[in-house]
N, CA, C and O of each residue as an XYZ file, in Angstrom:
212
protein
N       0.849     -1.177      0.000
C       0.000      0.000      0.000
C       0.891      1.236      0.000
O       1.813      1.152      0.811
N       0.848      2.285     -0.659
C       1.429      3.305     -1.001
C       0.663      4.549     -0.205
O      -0.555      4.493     -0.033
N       1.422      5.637      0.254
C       1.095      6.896      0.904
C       1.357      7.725      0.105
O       2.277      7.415     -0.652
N       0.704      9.134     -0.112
C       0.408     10.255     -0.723
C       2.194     10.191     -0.345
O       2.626      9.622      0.658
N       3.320     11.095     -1.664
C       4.244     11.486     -1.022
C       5.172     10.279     -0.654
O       6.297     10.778     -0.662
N       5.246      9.456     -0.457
C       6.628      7.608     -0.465
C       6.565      7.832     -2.011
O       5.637      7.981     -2.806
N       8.254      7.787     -2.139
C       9.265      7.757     -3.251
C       9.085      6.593     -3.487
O       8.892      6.021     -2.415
N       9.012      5.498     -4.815
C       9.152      4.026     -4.917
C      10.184      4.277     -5.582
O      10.134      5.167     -6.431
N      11.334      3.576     -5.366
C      12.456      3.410     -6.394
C      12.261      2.245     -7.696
O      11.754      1.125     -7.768
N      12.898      3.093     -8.583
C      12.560      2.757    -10.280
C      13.470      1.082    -10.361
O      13.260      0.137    -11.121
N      14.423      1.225     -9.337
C      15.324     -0.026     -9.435
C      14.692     -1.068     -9.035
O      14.428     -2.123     -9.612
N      14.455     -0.668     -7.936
C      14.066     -2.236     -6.596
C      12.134     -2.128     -6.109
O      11.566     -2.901     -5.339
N      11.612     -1.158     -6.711
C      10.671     -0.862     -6.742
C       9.920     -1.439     -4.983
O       8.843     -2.023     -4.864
N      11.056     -0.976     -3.589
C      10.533     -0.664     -2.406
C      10.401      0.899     -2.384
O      10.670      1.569     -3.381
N       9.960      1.473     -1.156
C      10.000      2.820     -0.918
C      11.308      3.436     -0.401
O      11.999      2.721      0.325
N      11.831      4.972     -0.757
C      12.794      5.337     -0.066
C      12.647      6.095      1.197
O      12.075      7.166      1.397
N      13.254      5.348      1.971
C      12.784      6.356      3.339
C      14.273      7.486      3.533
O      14.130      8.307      4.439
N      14.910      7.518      3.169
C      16.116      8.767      3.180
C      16.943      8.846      1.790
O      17.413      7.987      1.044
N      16.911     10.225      1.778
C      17.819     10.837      0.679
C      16.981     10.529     -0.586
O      15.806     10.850     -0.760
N      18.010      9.664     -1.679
C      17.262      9.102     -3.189
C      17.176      9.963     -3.685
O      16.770     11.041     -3.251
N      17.672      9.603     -5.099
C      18.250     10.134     -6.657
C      17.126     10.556     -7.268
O      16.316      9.651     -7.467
N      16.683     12.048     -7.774
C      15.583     12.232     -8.873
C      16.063     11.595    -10.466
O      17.243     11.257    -10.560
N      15.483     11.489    -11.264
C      15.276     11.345    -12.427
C      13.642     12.004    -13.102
O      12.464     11.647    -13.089
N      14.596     13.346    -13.744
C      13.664     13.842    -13.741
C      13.469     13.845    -15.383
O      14.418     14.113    -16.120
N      12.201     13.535    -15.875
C      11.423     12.580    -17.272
C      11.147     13.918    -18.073
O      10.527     14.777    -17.446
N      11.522     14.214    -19.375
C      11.285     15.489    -20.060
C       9.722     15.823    -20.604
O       9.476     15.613    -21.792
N       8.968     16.198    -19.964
C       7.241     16.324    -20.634
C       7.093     17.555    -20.811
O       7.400     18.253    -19.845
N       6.649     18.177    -21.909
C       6.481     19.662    -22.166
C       5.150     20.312    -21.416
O       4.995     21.529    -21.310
N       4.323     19.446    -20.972
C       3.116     19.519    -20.250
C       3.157     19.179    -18.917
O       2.176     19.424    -18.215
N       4.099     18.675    -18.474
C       4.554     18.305    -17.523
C       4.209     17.646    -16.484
O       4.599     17.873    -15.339
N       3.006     16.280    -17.041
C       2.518     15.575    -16.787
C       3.017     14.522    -16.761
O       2.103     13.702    -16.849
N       4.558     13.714    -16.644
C       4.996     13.139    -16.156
C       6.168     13.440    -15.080
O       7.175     14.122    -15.271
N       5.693     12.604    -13.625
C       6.212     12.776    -12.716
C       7.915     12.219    -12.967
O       8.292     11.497    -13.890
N       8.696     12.747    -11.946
C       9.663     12.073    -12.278
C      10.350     10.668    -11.256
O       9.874     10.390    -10.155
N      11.151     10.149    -11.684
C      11.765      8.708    -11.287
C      12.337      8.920    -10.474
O      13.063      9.914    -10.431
N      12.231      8.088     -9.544
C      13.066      8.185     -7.983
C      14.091      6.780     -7.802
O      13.631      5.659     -8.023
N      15.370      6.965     -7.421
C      15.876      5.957     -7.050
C      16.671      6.120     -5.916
O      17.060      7.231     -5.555
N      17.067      4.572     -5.042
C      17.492      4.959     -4.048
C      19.609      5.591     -4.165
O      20.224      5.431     -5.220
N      20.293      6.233     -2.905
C      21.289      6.519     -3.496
C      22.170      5.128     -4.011
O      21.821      3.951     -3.917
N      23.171      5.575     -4.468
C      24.092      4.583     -4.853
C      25.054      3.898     -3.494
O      25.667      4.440     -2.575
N      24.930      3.061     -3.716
C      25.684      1.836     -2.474
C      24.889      1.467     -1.167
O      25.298      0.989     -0.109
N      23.201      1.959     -1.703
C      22.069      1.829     -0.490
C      21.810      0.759     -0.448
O      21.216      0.118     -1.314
N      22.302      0.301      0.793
C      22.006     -1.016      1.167
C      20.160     -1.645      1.279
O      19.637     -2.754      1.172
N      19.906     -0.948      1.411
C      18.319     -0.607      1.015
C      18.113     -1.063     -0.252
O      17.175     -1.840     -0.430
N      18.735     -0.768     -1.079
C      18.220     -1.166     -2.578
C      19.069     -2.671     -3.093
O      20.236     -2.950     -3.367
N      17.566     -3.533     -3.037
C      18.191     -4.678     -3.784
C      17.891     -4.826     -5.269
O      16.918     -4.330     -4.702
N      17.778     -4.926     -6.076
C      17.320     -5.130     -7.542
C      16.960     -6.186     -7.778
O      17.786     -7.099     -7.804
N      15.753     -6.402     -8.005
C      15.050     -8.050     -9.197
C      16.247     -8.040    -10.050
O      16.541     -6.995    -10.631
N      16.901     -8.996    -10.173
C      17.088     -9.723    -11.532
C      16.209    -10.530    -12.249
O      15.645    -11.500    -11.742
N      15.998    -10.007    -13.961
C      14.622    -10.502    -14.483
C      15.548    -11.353    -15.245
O      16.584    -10.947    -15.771
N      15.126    -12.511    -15.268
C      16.008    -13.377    -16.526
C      17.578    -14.364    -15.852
O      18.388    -15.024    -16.504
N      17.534    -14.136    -14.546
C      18.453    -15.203    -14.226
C      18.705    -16.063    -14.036
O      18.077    -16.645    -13.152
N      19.539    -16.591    -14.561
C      19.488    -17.907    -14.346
C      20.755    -18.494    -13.476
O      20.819    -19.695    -13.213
């Protein structure tokens, strides 16, 4: 369940509870939000591997 405002990271797709990377998406209307990820070496962030074998 998601709260108004919790960052989901684009990587590991949990929530970030400190800091985390914008990625911010180019819309001239500016109707797309932008991508959140957690920082780099966050132990917090694990990543799916899709396809491993």
């Amino acid at each position: 369940m998601s709260t108004a405002g919790t960052r989901i990271c684009a990587v590991c797709d949990r929530p970030i509870r400190t800091g985390g990377r914008e990625f911010i998406r180019h819309s001239a209307s500016g109707a797309r939000p932008s991508d959140w990820a957690h920082d780099l070496l966050d132990p917090a962030c694990k990543p799916v591997r899709v396809g491993a074998r």
